[in-house]
NUDOTI-988463 format. One line per field, with one value per residue: residue number from 0; z, y, x of N, C-alpha, C in turn; residue in three letters. Coordinates in nm, 2 decimals, padded with zeros to 4 digits, m for minus. Atoms other than C-alpha are relative to their C-alpha. Example, Ala and Ser with C-alpha at 12.3 -4.5 7.8 and 13.67 -1.06 7.14 Angstrom:
BEGIN
resi = (0;1)
nc3 = (00.00;00.00)
nc2 = (m00.12;m00.11)
nc1 = (00.09;m00.09)
cac3 = (00.78;00.71)
cac2 = (m00.45;m00.11)
cac1 = (01.23;01.37)
cc3 = (00.00;00.08)
cc2 = (00.12;00.11)
cc1 = (00.09;m00.08)
resn = (ALA;SER)
END
This chain:
BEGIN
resi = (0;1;2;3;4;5;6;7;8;9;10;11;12;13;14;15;16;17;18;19;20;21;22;23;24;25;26;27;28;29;30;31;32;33;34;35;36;37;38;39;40;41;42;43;44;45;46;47;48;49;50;51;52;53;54;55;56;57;58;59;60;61;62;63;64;65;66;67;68;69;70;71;72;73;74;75;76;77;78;79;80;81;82;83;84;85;86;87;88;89;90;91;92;93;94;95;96;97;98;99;100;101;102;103;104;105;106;107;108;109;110;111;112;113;114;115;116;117;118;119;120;121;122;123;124;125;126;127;128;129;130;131;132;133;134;135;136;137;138;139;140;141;142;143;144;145;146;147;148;149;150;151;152;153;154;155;156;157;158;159;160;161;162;163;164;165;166;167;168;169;170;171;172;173;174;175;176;177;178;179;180;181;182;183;184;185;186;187;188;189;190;191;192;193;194;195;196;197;198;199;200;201;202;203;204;205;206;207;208;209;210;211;212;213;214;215;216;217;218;219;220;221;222;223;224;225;226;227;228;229;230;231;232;233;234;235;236;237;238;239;240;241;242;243;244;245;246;247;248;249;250;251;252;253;254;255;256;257;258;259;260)
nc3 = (m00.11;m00.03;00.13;m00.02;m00.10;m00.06;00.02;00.16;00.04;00.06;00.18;00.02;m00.02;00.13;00.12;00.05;00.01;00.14;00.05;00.06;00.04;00.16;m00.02;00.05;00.15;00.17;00.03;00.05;00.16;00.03;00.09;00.12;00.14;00.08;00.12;00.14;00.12;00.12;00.09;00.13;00.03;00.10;m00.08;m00.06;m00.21;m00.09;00.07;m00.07;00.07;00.11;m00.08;m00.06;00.15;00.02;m00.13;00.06;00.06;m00.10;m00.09;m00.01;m00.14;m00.10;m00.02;m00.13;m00.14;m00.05;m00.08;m00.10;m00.09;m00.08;m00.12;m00.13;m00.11;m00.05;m00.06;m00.14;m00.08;m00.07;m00.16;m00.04;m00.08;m00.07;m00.15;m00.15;m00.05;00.02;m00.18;m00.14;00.02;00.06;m00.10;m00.09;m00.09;00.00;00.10;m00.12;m00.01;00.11;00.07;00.02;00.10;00.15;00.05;00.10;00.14;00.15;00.04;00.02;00.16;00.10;00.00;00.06;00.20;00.09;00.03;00.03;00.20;00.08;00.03;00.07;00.12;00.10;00.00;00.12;00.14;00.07;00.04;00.11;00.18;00.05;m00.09;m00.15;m00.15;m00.08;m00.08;m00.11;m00.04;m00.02;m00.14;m00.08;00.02;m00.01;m00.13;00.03;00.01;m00.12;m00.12;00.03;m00.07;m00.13;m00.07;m00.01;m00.09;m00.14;m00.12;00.02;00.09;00.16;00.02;00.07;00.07;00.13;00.05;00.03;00.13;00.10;00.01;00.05;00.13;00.12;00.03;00.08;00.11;00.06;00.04;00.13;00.13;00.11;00.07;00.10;00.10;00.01;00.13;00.16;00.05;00.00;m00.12;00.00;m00.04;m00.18;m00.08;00.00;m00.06;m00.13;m00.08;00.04;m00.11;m00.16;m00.03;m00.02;m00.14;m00.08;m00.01;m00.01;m00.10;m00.12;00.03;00.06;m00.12;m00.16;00.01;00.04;m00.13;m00.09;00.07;00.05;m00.12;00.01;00.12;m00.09;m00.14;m00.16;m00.11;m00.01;00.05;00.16;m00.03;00.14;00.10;m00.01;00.10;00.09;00.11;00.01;00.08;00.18;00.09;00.00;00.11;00.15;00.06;00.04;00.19;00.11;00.04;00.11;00.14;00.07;m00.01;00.04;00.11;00.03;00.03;00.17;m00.03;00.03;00.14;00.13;00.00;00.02;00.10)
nc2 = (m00.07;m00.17;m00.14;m00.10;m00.05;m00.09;00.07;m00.09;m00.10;m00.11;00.03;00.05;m00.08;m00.12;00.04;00.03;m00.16;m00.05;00.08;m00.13;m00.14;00.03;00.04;m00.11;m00.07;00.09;00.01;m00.10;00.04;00.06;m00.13;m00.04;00.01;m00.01;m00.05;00.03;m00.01;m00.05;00.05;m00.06;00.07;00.10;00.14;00.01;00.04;00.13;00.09;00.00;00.02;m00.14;m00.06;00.10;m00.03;m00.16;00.00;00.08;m00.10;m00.08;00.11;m00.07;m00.12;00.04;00.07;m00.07;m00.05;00.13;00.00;m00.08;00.00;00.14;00.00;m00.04;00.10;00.08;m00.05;m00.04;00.10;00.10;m00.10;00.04;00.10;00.02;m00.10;00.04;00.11;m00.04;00.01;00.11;00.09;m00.08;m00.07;00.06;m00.05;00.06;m00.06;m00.14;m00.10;m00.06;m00.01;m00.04;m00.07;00.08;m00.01;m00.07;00.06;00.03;m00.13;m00.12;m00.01;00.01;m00.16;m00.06;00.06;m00.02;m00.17;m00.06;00.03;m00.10;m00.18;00.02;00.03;m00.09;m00.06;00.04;m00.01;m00.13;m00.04;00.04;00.03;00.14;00.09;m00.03;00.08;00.09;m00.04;00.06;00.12;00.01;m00.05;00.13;00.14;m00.05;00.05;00.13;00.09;m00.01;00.05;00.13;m00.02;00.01;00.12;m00.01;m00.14;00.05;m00.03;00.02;m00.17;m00.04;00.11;m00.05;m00.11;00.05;00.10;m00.08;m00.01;00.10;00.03;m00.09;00.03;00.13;00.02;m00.12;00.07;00.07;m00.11;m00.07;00.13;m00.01;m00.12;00.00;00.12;m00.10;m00.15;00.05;00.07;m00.01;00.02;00.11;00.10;00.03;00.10;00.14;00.05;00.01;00.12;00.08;m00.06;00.09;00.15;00.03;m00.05;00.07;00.16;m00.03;m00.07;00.08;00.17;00.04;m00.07;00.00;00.17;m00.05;m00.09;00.11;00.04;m00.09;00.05;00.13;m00.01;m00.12;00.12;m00.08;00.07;m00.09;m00.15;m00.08;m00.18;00.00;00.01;m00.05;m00.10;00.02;m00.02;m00.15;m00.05;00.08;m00.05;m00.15;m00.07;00.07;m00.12;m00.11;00.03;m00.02;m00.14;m00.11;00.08;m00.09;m00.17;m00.05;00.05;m00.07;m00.09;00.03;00.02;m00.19;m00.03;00.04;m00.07;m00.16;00.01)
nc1 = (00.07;m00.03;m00.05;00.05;00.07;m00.13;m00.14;m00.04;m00.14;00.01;m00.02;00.16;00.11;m00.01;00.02;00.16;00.08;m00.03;00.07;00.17;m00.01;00.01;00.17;00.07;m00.02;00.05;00.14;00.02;m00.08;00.14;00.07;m00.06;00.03;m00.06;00.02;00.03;m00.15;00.00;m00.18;m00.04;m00.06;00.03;00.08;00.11;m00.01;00.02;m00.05;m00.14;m00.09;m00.01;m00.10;m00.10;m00.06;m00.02;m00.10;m00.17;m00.06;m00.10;m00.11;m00.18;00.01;00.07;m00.09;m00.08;00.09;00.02;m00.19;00.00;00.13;m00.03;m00.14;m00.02;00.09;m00.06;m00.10;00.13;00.06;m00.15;m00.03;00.11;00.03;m00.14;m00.02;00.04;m00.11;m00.12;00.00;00.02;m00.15;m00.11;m00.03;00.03;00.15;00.12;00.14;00.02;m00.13;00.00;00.14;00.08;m00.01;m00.02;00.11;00.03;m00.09;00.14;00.09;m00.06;m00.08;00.09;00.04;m00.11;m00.02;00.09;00.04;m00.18;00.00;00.15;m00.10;m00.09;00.04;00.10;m00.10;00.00;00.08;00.06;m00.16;m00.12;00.01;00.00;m00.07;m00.04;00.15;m00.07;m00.08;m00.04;m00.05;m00.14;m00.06;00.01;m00.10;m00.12;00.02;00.01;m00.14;m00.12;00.10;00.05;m00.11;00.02;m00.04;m00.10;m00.05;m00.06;00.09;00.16;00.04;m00.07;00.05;00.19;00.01;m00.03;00.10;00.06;m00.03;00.08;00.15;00.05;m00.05;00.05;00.13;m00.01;m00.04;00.17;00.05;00.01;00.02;00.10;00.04;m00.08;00.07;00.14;m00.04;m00.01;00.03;00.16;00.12;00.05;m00.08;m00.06;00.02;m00.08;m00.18;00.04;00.08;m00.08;m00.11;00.05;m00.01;m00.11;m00.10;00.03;m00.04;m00.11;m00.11;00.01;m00.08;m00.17;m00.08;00.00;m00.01;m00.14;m00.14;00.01;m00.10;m00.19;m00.05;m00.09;m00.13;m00.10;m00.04;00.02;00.08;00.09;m00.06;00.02;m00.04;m00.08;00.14;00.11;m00.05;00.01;00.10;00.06;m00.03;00.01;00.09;00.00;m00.07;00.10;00.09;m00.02;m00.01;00.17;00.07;m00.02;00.02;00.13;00.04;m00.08;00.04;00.11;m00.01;m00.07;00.15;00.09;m00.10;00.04;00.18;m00.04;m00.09)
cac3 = (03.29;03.35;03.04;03.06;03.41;03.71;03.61;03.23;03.22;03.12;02.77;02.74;02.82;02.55;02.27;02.32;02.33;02.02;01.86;01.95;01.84;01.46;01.50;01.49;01.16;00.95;01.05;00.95;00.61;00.51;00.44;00.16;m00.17;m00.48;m00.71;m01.06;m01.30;m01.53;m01.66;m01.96;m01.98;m02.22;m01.93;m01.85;m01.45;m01.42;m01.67;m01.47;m01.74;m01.96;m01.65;m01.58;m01.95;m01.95;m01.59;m01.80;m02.02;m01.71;m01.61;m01.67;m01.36;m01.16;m01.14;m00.97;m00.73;m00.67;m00.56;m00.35;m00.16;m00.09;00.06;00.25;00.40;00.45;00.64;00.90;00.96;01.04;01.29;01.39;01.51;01.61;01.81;02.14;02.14;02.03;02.40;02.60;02.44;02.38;02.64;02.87;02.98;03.03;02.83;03.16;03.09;02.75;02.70;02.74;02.52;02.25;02.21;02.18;01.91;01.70;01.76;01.72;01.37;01.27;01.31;01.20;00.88;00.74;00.79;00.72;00.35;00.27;00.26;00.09;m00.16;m00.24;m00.16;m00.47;m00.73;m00.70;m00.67;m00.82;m01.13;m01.34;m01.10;m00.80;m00.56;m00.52;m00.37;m00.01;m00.08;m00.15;00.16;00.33;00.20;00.23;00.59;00.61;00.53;00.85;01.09;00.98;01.22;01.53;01.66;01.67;01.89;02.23;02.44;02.49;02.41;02.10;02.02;02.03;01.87;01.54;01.57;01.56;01.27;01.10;01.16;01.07;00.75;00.64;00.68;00.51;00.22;00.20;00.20;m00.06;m00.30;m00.31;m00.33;m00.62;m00.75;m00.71;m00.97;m01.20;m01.26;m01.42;m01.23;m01.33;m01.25;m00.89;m00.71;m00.86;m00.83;m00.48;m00.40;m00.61;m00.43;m00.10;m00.12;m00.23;00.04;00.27;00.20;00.15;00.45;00.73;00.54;00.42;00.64;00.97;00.82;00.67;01.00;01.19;00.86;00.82;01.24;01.20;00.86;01.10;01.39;01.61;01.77;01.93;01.85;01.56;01.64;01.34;01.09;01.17;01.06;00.76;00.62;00.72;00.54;00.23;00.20;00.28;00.02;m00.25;m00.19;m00.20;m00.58;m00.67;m00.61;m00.78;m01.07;m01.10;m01.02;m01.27;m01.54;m01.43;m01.50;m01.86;m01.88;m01.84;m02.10;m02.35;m02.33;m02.34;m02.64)
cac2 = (m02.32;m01.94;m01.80;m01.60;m01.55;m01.37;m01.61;m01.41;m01.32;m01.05;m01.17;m01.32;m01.04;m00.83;m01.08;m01.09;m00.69;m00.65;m00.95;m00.72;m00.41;m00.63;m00.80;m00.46;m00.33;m00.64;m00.59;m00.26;m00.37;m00.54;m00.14;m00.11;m00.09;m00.12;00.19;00.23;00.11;00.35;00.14;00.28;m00.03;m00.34;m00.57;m00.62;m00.64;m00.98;m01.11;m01.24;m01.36;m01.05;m00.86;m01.11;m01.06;m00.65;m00.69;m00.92;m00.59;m00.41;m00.66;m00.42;m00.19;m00.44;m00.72;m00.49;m00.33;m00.68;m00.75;m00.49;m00.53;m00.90;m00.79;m00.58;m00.76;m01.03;m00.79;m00.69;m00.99;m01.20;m00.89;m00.91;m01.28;m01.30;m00.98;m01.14;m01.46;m01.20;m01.04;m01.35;m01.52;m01.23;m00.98;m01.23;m01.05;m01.18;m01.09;m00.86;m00.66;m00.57;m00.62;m00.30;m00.08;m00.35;m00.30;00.07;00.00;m00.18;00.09;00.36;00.23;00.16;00.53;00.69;00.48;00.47;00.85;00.90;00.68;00.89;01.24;01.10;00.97;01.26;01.46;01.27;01.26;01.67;01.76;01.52;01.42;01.12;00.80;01.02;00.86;00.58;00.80;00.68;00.31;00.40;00.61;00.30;00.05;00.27;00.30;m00.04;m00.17;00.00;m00.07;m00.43;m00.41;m00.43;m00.78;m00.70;m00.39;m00.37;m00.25;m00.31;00.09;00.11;m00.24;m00.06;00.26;00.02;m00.25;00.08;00.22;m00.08;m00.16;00.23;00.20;m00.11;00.01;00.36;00.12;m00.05;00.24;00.42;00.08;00.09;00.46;00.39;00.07;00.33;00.61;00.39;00.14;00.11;00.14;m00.16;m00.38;m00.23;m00.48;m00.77;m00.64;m00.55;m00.88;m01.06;m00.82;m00.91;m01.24;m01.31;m01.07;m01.25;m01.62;m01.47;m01.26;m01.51;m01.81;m01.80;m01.53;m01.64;m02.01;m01.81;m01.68;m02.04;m02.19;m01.98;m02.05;m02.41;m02.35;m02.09;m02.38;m02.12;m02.31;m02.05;m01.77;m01.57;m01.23;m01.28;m01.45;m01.28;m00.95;m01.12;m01.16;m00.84;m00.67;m00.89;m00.84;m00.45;m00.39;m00.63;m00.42;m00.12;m00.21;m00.30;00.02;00.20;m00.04;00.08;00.43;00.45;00.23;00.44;00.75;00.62;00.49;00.86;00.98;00.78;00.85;01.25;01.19)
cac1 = (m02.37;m02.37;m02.26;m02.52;m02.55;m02.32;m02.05;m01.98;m01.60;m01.51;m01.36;m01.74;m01.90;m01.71;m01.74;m02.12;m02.16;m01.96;m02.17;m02.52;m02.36;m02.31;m02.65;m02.79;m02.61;m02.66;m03.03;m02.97;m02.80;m03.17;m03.31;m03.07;m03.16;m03.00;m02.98;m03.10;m02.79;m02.63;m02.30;m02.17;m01.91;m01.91;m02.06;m02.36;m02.51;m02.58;m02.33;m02.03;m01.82;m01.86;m01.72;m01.47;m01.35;m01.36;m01.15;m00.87;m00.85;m00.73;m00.47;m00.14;m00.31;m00.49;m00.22;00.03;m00.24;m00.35;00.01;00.01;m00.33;m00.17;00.15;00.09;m00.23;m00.01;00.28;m00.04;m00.15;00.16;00.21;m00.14;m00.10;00.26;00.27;00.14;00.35;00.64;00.54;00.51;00.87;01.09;01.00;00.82;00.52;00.16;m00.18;m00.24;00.09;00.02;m00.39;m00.52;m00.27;m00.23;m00.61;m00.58;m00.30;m00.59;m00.83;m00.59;m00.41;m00.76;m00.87;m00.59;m00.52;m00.82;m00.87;m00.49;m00.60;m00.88;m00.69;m00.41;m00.58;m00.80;m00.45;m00.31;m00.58;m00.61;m00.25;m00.06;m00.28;m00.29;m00.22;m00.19;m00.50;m00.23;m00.01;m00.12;m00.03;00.29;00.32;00.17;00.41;00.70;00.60;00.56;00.90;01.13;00.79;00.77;01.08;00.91;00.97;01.33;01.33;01.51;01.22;00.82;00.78;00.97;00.81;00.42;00.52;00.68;00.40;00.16;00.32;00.27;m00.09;m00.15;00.04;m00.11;m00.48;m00.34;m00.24;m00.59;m00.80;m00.62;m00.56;m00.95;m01.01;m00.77;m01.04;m01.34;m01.17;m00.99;m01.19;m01.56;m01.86;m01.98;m01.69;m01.59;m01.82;m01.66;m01.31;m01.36;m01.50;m01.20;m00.92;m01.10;m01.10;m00.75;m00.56;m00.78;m00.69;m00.31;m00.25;m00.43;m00.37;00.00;00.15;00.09;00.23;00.56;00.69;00.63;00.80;01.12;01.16;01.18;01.41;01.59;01.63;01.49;01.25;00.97;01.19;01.01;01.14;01.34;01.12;00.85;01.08;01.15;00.85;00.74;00.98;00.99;00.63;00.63;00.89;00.70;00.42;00.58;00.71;00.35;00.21;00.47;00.44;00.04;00.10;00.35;00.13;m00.18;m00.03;00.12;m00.25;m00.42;m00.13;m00.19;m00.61;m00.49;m00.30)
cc3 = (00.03;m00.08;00.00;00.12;00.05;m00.06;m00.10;00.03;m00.09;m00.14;m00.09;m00.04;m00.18;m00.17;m00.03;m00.04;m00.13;m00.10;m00.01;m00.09;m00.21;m00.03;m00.04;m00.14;m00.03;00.02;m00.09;m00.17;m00.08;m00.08;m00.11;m00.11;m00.11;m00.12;m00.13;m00.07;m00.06;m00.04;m00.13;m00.08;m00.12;00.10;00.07;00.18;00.02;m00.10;00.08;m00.08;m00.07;00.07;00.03;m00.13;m00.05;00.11;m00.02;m00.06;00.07;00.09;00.03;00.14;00.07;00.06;00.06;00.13;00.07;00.12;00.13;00.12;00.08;00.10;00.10;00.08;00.06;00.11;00.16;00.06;00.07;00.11;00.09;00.10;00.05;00.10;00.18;00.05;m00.02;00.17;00.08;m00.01;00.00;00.15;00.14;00.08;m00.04;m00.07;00.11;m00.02;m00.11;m00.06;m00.05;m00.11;m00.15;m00.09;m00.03;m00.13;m00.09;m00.03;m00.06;m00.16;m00.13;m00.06;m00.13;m00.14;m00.05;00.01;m00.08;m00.22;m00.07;m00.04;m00.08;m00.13;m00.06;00.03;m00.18;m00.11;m00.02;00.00;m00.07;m00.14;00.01;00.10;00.13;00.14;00.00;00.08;00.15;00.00;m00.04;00.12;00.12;m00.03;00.06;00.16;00.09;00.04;00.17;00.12;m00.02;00.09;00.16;00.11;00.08;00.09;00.14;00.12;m00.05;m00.10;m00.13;m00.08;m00.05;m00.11;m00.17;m00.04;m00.02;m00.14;m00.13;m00.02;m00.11;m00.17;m00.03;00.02;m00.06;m00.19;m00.04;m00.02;m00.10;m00.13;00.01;m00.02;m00.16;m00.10;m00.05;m00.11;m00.11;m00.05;m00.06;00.09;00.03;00.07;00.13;00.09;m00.05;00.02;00.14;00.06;m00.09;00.08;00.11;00.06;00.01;00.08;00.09;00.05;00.03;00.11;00.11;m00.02;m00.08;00.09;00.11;00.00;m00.02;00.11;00.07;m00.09;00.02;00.19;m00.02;m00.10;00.05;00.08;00.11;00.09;00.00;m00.01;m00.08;00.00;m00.13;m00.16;m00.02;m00.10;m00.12;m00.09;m00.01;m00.10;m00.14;m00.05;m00.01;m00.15;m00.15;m00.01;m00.01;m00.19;m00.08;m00.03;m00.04;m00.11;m00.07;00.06;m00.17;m00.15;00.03;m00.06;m00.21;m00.07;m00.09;m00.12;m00.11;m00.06;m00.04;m00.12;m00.12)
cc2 = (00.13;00.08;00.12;00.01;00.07;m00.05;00.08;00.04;00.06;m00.04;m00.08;00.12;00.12;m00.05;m00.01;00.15;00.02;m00.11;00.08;00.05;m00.08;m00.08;00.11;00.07;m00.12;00.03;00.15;00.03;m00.06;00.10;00.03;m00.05;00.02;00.11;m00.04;m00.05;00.09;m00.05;00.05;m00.14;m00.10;m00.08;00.06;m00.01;m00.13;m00.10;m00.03;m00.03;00.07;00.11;m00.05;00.09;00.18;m00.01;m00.06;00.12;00.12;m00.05;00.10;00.07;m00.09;m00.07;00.07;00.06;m00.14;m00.05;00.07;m00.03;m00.13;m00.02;00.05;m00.02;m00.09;00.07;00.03;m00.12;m00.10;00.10;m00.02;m00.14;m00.05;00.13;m00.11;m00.12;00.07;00.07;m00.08;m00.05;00.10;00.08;m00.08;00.07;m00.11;00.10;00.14;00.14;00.08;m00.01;00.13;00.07;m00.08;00.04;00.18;00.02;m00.05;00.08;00.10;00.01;m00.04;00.13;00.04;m00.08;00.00;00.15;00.06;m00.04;00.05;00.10;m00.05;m00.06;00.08;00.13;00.02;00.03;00.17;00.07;m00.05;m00.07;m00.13;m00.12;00.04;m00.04;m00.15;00.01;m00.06;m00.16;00.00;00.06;m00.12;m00.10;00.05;00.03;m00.10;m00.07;00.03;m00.06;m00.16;m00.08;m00.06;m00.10;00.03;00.13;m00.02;00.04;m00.05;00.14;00.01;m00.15;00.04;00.06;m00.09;m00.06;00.12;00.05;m00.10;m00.06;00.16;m00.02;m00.08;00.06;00.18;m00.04;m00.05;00.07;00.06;m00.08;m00.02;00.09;00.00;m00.11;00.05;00.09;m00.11;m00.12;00.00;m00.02;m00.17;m00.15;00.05;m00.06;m00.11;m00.01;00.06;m00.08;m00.09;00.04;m00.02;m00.08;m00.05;00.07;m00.05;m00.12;00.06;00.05;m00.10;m00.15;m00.06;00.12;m00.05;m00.14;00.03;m00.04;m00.16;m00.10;00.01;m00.05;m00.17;00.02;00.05;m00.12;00.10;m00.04;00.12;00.10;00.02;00.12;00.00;m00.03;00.05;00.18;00.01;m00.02;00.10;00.10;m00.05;00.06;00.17;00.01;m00.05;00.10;00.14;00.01;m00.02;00.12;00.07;m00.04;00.05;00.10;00.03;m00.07;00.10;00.14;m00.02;m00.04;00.17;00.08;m00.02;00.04;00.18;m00.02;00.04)
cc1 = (00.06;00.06;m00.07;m00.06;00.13;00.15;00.07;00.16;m00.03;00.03;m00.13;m00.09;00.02;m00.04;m00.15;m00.06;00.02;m00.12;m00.16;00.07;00.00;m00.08;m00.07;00.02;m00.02;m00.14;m00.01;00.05;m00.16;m00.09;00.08;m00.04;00.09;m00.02;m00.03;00.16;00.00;00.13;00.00;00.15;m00.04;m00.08;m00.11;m00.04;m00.01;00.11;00.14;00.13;00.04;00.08;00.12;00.14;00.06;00.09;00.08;00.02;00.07;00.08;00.11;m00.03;m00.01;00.07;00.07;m00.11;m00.08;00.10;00.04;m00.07;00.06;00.07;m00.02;m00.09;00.10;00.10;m00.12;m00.04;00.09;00.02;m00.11;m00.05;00.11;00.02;00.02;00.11;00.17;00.07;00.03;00.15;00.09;m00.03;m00.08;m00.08;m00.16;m00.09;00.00;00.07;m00.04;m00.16;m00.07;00.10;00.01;m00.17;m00.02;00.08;m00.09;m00.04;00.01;00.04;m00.15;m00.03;00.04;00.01;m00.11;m00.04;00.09;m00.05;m00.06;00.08;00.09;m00.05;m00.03;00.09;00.04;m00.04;m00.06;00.13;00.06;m00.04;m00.02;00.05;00.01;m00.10;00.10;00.14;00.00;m00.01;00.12;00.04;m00.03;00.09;00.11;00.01;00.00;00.13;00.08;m00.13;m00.02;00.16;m00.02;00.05;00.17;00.04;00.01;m00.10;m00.13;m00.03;00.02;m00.08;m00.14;00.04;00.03;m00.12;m00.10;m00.01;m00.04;m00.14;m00.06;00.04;m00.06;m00.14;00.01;00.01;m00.16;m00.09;00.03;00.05;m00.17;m00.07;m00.01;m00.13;m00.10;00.01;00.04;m00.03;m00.15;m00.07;m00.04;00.09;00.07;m00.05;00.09;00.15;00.00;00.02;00.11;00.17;m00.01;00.06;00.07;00.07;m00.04;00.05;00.20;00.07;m00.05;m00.01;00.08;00.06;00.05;00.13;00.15;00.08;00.03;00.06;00.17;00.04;00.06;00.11;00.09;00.09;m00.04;m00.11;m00.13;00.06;m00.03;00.03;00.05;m00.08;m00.12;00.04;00.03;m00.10;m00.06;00.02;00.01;m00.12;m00.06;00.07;m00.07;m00.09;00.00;00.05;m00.08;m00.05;00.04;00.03;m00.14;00.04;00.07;m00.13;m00.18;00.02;00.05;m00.12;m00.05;00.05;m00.03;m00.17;00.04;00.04;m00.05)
resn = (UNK;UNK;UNK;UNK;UNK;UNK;UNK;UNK;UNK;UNK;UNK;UNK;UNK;UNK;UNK;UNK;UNK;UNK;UNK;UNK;UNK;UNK;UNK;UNK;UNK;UNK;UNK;UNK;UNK;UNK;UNK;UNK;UNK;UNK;UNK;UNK;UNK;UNK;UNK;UNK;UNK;UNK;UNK;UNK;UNK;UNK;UNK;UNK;UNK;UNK;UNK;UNK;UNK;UNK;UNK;UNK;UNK;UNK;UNK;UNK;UNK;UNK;UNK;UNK;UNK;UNK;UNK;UNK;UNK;UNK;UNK;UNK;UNK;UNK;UNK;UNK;UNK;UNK;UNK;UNK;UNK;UNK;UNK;UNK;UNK;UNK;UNK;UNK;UNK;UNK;UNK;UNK;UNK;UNK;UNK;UNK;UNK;UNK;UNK;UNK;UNK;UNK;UNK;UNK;UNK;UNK;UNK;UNK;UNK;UNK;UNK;UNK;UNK;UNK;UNK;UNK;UNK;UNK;UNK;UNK;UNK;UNK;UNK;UNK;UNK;UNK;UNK;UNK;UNK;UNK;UNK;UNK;UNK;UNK;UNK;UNK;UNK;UNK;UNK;UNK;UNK;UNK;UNK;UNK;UNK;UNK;UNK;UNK;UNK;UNK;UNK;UNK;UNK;UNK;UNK;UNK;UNK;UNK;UNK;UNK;UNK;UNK;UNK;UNK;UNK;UNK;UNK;UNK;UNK;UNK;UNK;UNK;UNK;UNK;UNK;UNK;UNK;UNK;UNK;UNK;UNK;UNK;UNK;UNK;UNK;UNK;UNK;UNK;UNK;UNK;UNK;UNK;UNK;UNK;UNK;UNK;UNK;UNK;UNK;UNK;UNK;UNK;UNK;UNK;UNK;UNK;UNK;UNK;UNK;UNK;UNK;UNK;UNK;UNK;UNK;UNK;UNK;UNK;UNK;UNK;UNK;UNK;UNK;UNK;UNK;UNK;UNK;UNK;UNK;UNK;UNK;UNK;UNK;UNK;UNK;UNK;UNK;UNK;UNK;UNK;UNK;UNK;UNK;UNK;UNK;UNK;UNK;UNK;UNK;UNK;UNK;UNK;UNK;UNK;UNK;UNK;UNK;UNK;UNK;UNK;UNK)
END
């Protein structure tokens, strides 16, 4: 009774506005049409096994940029769902204390990183050449690693500014890992690796992350203290995925080399 009447709190009210506002684009997703094909690859459009098969011949690239996309999803998201309980136990504030800037902290690392991944990518692939459009997932990883720190910092302030960094970083990393999927890979096969990169950082970062940090505590004996574990997986999986991306940068550029030859 009165969800939809005066009664609506406010955390009601917002979940149902945002809910139109993406009511309206899926309807709006309905006018889209599918261009003519022009694949020039070995696989066909409707053949999924034929793509499957041409997308094992680009394992040496894809497998490290895979790696990547997982880590450092995973490093976001364990921040992403441990932040708040990191507030409430550690520095002992309420949702109240920290609701409204945490929310532009989302907004903000959304922005910014995905603007920040665009430029850097299309930085990269005209200055620096062969392999260079995954220059900004190594600047996102490498960002990554000291801001995957946050939990551990002596104040709330210095606590946003890290947890910031690391949201920004990680969505500067995802944008320019699939700038990177869009150039070096076939036309034909960027929907499926897309939608197979997707899918696995998905299951990985919100369902083994979050499980890590609430692991390694009991292992720890720290009880609800994850300040710590929470930093450890951070940085484990920052630095992993910083090694991926310069595993395919370094195999895209040896790649392009070899084709020049």
């Amino acid at each position: 009774p009165g969800v939809l009447g005066h009664a609506l709190a406010p955390w009601r009210a917002v979940q149902l506005s945002f809910a139109a506002v993406m009511l309206g684009a899926a309807i709006l997703l309905l006018t889209l049409a599918e261009p003519a094909r022009r694949e020039t690859g070995g696989a066909s459009g409707g053949d999924v096994r034929a793509a499957l098969k041409e997308l094992w011949s680009y394992r040496r690239l894809m497998l490290p940029l895979l790696v990547g996309m997982m880590t450092i999803g995973m490093a976001d998201a364990a921040a992403s769902i441990w932040a708040v309980p990191v507030l409430t136990r550690v520095f002992h504030l309420q949702p109240a204390d920290f609701g409204a800037w945490m929310s532009v902290v989302f907004l903000f690392s959304g922005i910014a990183g995905t603007a920040l991944g665009g430029l850097l990518a299309d930085f990269g692939q005209r200055i620096v050449g062969h392999g260079g459009i995954l220059l900004g997932t190594l600047i996102g990883a490498a960002l990554s690693v000291p801001a995957a720190l946050f939990p551990l910092m002596p104040g709330v302030a210095s606590f946003a500014v890290m947890f910031t960094l690391l949201l920004t970083a990680g969505a500067i990393a995802s944008i320019a890992s699939t700038a990177a999927i869009a150039v070096l890979v076939p036309n034909e096969l960027r929907g499926i690796t897309v939608s197979i990169f997707t899918s696995a950082a998905l299951l990985m970062s919100f369902g083994v992350a979050p499980s890590l940090v609430s692991l390694g505590a009991q292992a720890m004996g720290l009880g609800a203290d994850i300040g710590v574990p929470l930093a450890i997986v951070g940085v484990a999986t920052s630095v992993t995925g910083l090694l991926a991306f310069a595993a395919a940068m370094r195999i895209a550029r040896s790649q392009a080399a070899a084709r020049a030859a």
